[in-house]
Wavefront OBJ file of the C-alpha trace (Angstrom):
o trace
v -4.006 7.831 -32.064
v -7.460 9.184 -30.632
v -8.160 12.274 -32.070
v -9.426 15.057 -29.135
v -13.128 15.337 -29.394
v -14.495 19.096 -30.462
v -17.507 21.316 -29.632
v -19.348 23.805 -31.654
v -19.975 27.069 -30.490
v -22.586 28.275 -29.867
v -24.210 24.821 -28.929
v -23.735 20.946 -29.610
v -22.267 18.266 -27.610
v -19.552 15.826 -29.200
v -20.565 12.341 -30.595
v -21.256 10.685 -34.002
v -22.371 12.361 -37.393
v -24.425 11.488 -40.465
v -27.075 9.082 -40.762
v -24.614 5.890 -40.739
v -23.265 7.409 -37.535
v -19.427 7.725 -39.072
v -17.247 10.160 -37.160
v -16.991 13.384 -38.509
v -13.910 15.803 -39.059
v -14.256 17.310 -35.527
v -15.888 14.131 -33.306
v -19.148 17.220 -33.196
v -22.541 15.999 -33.741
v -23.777 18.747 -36.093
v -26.662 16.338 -37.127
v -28.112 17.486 -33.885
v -27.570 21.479 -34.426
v -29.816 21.455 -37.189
v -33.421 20.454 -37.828
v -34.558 18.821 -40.932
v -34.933 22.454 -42.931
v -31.295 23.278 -41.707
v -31.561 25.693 -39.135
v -29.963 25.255 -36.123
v -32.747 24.312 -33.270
v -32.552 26.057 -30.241
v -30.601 24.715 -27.362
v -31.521 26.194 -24.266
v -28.419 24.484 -22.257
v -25.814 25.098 -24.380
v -22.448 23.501 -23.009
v -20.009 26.303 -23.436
v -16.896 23.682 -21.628
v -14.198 22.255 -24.151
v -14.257 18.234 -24.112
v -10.743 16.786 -22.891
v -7.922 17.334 -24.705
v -6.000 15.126 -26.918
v -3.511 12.306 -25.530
v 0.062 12.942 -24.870
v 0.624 11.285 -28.311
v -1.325 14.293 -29.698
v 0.130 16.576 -27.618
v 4.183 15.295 -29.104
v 2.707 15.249 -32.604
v 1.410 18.400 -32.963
v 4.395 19.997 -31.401
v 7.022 18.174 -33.341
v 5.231 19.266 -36.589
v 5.486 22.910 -35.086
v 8.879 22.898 -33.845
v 10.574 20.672 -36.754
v 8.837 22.027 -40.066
v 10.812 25.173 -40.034
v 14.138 24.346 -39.234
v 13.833 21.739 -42.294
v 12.559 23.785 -44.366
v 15.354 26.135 -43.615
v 17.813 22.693 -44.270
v 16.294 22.364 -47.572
v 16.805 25.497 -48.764
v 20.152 26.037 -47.599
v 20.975 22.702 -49.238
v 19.925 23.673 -52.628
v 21.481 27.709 -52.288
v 24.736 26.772 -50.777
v 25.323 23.239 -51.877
v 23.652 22.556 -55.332
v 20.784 20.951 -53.681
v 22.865 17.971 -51.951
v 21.073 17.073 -49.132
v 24.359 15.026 -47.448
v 27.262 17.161 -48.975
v 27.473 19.791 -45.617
v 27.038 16.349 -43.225
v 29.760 14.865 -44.668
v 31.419 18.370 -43.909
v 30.534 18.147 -40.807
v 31.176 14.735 -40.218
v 35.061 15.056 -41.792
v 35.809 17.783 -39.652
v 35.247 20.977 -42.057
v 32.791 22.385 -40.409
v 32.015 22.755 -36.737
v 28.758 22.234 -35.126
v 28.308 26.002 -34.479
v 29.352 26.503 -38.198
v 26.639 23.830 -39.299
v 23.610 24.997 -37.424
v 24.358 28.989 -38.568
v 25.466 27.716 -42.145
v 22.269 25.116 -42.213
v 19.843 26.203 -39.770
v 19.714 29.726 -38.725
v 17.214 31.879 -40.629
v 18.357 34.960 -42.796
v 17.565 38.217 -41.335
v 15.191 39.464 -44.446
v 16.575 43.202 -45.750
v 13.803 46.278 -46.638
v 13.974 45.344 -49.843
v 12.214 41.883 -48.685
v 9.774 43.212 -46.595
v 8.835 45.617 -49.379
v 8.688 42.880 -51.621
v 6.615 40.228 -49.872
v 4.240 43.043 -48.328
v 3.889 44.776 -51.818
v 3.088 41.052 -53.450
v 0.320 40.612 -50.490
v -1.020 43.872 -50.917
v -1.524 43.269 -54.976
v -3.244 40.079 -54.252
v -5.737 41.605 -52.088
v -6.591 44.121 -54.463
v -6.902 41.802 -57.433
v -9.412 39.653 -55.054
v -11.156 42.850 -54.647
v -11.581 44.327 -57.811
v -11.387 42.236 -60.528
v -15.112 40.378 -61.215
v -16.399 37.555 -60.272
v -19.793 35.401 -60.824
v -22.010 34.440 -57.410
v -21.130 31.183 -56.226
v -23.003 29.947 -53.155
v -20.896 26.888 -51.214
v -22.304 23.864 -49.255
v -24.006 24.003 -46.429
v -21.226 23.428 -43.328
v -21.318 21.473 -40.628
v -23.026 24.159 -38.641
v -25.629 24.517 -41.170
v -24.314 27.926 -43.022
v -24.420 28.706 -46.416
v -21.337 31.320 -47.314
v -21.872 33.302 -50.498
v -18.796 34.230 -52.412
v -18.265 36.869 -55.125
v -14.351 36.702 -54.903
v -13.814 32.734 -57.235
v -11.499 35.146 -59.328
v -8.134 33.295 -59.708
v -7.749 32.707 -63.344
v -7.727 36.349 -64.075
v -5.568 37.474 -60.998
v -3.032 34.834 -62.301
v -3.007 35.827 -65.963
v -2.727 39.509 -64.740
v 0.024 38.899 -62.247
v 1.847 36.888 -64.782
v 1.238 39.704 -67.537
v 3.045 42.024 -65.273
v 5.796 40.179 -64.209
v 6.646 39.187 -68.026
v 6.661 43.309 -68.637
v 8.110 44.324 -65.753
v 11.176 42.192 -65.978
v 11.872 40.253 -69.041
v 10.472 42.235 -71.741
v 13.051 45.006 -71.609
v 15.633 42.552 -72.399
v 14.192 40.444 -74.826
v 13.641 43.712 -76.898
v 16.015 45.769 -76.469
v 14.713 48.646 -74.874
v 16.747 51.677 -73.560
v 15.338 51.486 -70.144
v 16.093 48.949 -67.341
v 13.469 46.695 -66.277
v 11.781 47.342 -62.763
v 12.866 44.376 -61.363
v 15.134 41.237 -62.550
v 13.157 38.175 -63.284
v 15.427 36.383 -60.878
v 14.069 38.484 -57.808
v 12.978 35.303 -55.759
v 15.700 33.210 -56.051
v 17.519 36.520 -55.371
v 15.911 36.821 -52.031
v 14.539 33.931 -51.361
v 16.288 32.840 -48.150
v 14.973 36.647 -46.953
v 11.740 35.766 -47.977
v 11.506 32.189 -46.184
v 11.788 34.083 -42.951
v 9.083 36.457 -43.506
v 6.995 33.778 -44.663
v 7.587 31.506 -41.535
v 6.833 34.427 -39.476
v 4.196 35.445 -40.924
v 2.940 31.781 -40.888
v 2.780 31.907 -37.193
v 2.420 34.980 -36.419
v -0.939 35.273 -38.571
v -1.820 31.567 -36.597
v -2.096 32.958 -33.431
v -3.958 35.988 -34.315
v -6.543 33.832 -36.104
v -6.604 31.513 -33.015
v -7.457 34.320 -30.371
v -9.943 35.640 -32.963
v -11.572 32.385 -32.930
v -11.966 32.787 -29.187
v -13.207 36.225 -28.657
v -14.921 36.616 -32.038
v -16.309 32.939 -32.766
v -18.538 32.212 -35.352
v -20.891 28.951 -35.379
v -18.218 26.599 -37.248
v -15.790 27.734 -34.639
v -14.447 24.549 -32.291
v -12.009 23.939 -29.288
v -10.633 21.384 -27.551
v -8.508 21.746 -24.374
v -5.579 21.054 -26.164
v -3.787 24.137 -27.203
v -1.346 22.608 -29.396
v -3.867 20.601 -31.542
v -6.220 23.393 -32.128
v -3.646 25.643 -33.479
v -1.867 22.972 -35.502
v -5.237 21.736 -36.964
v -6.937 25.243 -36.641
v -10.573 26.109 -35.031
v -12.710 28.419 -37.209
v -14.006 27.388 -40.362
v -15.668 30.317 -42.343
v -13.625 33.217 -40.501
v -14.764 36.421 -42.188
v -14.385 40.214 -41.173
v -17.616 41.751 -41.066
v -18.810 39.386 -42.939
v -17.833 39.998 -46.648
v -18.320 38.023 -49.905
v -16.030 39.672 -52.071
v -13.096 39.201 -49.918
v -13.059 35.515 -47.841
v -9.720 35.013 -45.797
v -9.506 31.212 -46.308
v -9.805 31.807 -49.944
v -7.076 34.551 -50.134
v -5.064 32.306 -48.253
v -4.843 29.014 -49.431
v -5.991 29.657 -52.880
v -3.819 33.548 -53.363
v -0.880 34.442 -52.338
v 0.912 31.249 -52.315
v -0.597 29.010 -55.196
v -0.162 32.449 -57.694
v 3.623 32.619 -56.884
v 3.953 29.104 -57.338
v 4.413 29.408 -61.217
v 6.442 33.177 -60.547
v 9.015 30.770 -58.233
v 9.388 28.303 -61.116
v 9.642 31.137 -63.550
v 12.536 32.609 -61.403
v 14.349 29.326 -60.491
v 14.608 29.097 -64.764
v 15.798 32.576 -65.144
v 18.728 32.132 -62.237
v 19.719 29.285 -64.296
v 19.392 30.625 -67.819
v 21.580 33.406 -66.121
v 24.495 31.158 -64.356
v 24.487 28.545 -67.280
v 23.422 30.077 -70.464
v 20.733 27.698 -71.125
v 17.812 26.110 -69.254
v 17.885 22.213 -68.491
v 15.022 19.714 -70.028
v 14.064 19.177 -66.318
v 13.468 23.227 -65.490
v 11.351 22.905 -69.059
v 9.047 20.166 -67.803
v 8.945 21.313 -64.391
v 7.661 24.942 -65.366
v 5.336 23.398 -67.979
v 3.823 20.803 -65.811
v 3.227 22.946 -62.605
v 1.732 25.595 -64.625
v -0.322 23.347 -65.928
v -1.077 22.393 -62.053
v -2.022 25.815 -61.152
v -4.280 26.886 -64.363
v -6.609 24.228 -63.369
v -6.547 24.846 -60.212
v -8.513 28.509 -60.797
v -10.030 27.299 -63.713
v -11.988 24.917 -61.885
v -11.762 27.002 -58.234
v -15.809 27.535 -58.117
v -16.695 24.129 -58.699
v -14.058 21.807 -57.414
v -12.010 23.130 -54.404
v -14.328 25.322 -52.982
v -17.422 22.963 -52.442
v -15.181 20.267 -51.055
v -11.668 22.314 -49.690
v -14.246 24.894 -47.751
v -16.660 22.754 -46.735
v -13.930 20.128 -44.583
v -10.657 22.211 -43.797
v -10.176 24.553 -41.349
v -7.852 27.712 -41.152
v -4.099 26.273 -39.734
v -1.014 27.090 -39.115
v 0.806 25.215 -42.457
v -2.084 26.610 -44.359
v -0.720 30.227 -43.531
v 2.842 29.045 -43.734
v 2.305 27.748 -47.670
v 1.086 31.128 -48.197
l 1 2 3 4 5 6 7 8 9 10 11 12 13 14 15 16 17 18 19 20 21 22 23 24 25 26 27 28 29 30 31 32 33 34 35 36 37 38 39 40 41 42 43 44 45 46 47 48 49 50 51 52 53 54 55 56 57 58 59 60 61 62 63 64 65 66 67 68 69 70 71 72 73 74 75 76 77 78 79 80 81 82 83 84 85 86 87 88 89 90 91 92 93 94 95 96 97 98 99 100 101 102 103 104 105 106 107 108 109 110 111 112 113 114 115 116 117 118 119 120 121 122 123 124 125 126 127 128 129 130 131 132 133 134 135 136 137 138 139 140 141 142 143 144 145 146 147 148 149 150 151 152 153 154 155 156 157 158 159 160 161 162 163 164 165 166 167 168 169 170 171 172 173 174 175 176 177 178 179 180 181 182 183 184 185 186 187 188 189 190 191 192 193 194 195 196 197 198 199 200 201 202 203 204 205 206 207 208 209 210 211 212 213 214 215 216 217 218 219 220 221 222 223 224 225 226 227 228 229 230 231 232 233 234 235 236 237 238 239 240 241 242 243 244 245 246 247 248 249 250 251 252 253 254 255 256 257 258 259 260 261 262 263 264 265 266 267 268 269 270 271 272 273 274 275 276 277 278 279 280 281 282 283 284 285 286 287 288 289 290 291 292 293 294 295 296 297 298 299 300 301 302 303 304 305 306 307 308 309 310 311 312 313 314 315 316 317 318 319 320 321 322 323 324 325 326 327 328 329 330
């Protein structure tokens, strides 16, 4: 399908980029926003008017993915909490007569109101993230050169460390005062989100969208020069329209970073971790596939900060922008 040509703000017309003339991400020339020391040349008649939207096509794609990513989400994880992870078992209820359609669109479908406790729990997790992005050191690293011919310095490539920590904490916190015995309780049970983590799905989701839209209209009234529209409201939210958005422009705290790269890819390994402990705790043992799974993914993640200066934040930064299923994986 055509993809809906972009503009950069504040100047730049859409059209063909590099010296081969290949399309880039957006459809924006940004060979022509920037001389040959890469500065941006000044444009005296800047076109400020978004280029046409996408087609209809675009317009059905991007709001199927919308509308239809929650609700199966939402199918998937009901599947696995109420039936053991069939995906056909409450059909076939359905189908047979057991359950009515009512019954399976709330027993399927309809989100779980998340308690206090989940708030607390997903708010205090966010909040502990932040901080360990904040404090915890962290060498220079400079990234590539956008599109828009910035150069971003971050002091916040501190993953390894916040995972370690986090991971530290969680094995004291909850499984340590059982494994040894101690005469106190532990803070929290290891199983916490499996324990509430239809609760948490909702927040998450809403948060997802919630925290799209806010970074849309920030785009709009606080752009920066990698910002771009088109006049298709459904494709720049779904594909996103800023790509460095900073507040007041800080290095040792970058949102895209926290997002895709915090929040989310740290409580990967914590999800796995709980998942194992639900099951050591309803079966008495852990299965061969929980082992590898756990073991694998972890080793996922490690490399992922390990190598989080020099691999995924010249190329993830330099291409992707901030979107909607970006903030709902986190």
């Amino acid at each position: 399908m055509d993809t809906p040509k972009r503009r950069s703000q504040p100047n730049g017309k859409g059209g063909l980029n590099g010296k081969n003339g290949s399309q880039g991400h957006s459809g924006t020339d940004y060979k022509s926003l920037r001389n040959g020391n890469g500065k941006k040349p000044q444009d005296k008649n800047k076109d400020t008017s978004p280029h046409q939207g996408g087609t209809f096509l675009d317009i059905l794609a991007n709001l199927a993915l919308l509308a239809l990513c929650p609700p199966f989400v939402l199918y998937f994880q009901n599947s696995c909490h109420r039936y053991k992870c069939s995906l056909t078992e409450s059909i076939e209820e359905f189908y047979n007569g057991n359950l009515s359609l009512s019954e399976f669109a709330t027993t399927m479908f309809a989100p779980v109101i998340p308690s206090v406790t989940a708030i607390c729990i997903y708010t205090s997790w966010l909040l502990f993230q932040a901080v360990l992005m904040l404090v915890l050191p962290s060498k220079r690293w400079m990234g590539k050169q956008s599109q828009a011919g910035r150069t971003l310095e971050y002091n916040c490539i501190n993953g390894l460390p916040a995972w370690i920590i986090t991971h530290v904490l969680f094995f004291f916190l909850s499984l340590w005062p059982f494994l040894a015995d101690l005469p106190y309780r532990p803070l929290f049970s290891p199983t916490i989100v499996y324990d509430y983590a239809l609760e948490l799905l909702t927040i998450v989701q809403t948060i997802g969208f919630v925290g799209s839209i806010f970074f849309y209209f920030k785009a709009r009234l606080w752009p920066t020069p990698d910002t771009r529209f088109t006049s298709n409201f459904l494709f720049d939210f779904f594909m996103g329209t800023e790509l460095h958005p900073r507040f007041f422009g800080s290095t040792r705290f970058d949102i895209k970073l926290f997002i895709n790269g915090r929040p989310g890819i740290v409580a990967w390994t914590l999800i796995n971790l709980s998942f194992a402990a639900k099951q050591y705790e309803l079966y008495g043992s852990i299965s061969n596939s929980m082992i590898l799974l756990n073991i694998l993914q972890a080793i996922y993640v490690v490399d992922f900060f390990y190598n989080e200066g020099t691999t995924f934040l010249p190329f993830f930064f330099h291409y992707h922008l901030v979107v909607a299923h970006n903030l709902c994986l986190s």
